[in-house]
N, C-alpha and C positions, 0 to 999 in steps of 0.2 A: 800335253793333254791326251786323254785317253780316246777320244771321239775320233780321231783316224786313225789307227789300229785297229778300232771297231769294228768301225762302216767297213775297211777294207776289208776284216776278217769275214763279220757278216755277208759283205757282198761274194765274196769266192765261195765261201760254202754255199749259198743259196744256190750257186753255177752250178756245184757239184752235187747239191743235193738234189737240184733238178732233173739232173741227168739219172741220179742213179734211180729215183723215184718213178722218171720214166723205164728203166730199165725193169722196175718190177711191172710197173703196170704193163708190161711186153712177155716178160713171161706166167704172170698172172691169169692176163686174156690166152696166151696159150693153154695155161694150163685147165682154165677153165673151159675153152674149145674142147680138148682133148675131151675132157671129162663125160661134156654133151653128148660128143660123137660117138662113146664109147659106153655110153650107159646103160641103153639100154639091152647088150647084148651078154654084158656083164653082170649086173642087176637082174637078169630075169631067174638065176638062181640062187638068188639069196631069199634069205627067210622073211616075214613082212616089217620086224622092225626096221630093218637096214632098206627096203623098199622104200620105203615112206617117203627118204629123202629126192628130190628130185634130179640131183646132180650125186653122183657114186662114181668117183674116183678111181681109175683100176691101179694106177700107179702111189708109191706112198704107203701109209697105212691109217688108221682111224682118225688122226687129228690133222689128217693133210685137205680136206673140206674146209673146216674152219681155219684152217692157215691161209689156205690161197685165197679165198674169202676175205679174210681180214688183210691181205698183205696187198691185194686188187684195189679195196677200201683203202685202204693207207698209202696208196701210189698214187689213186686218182687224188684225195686231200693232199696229197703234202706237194702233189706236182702244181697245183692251184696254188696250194699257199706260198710257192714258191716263187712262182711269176709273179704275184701279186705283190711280195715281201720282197721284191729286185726293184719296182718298184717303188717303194714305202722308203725304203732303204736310200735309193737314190738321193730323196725329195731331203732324208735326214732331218725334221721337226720333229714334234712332240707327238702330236697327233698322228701322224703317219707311221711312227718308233711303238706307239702305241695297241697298233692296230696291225704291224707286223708281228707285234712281242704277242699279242691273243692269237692271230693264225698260226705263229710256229710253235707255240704251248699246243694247241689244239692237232695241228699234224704229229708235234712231240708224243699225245699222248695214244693217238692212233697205231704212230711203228712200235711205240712200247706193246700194247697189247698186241699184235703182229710177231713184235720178237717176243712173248710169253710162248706164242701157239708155235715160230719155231724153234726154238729152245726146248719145248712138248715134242715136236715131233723130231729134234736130233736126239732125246733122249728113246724115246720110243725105238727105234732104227728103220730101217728095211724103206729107203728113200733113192730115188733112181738121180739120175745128175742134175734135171733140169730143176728140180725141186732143193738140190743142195746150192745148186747157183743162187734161186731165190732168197733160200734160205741164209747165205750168205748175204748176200747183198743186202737183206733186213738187218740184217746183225751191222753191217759199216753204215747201213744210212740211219739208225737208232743211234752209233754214235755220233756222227757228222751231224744230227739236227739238234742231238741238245748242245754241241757244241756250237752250231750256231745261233739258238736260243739264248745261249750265255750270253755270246756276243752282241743280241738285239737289246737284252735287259743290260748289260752295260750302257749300251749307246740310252736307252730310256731312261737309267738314272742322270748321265750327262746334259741328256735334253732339258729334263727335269730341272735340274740346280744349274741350266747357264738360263731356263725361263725366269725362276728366281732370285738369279742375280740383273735381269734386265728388270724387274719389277712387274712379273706376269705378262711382258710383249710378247711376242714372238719376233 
């Protein structure tokens, strides 16, 4: 049977994706300190549309706002859906396979749009390291959470057809 290959697959990546999600959200919140600290001295010579924004980046170039943005966003979901989905995981029913399988779709589709903006901004260039580390680490944790995704809707068809072969118990 397919249901411990799963769980076990499931359970190790959620370890790993936990880690690495906290790892953005560490240079996320860096990146976004820097930004704060350094804006206003930065910004006070640019023209008013580039003003507007409240946070201007010195490091990076145009699409590196909406990457650390969305990549801060996608650290903090996917590190929650992760402790929550170690748990889900644990427990192995329907209902709980169920409700891991909706939070790691939903972190899934957060590093996705995270890896669009870096994937924008490796093609863009002119990126300093800490922003390439990010940028990396978006790139391995996009692929480690749909492969753990896989792994949870495995175990959710399992659960499914050993519920309907008990005749709806659990």
């Amino acid at each position: 049977m397919a249901s411990g290959a799963s769980k076990s697959a499931a359970f190790m990546l959620l370890i790993l994706n936990m880690g690495l999600y906290f790892l953005m959200i560490i240079i996320g919140s860096w990146a976004i300190n820097h930004g704060i600290e350094r804006s206003r001295e930065t910004a006070a010579t640019l023209t008013i549309p580039a003003r507007i924004f409240p946070i201007y980046f010195p490091m990076g170039n145009l699409a590196t706002g909406f990457f650390i943005i969305l990549s801060l966003l996608a650290g903090v979901v996917g590190f929650t859906c992760s402790i929550t989905g170690l748990n889900n995981v644990f427990l192995w029913n329907a209902p709980n396979l169920h409700a891991a399988y909706a939070s790691a779709l939903a972190s899934l589709s957060l590093t996705l749009l995270a890896l669009g903006f870096a994937c924008k901004e490796i093609n863009i260039g002119w990126t300093d390291s800490a922003l390439r580390t990010l940028e990396v680490v978006t790139i391995i944790v996009s692929g480690t959470q749909l492969l753990c995704t896989v792994a949870i809707h495995v175990g959710v068809e399992d659960a499914v057809d050993r519920q309907k072969n008990l005749g709806g118990r659990y």
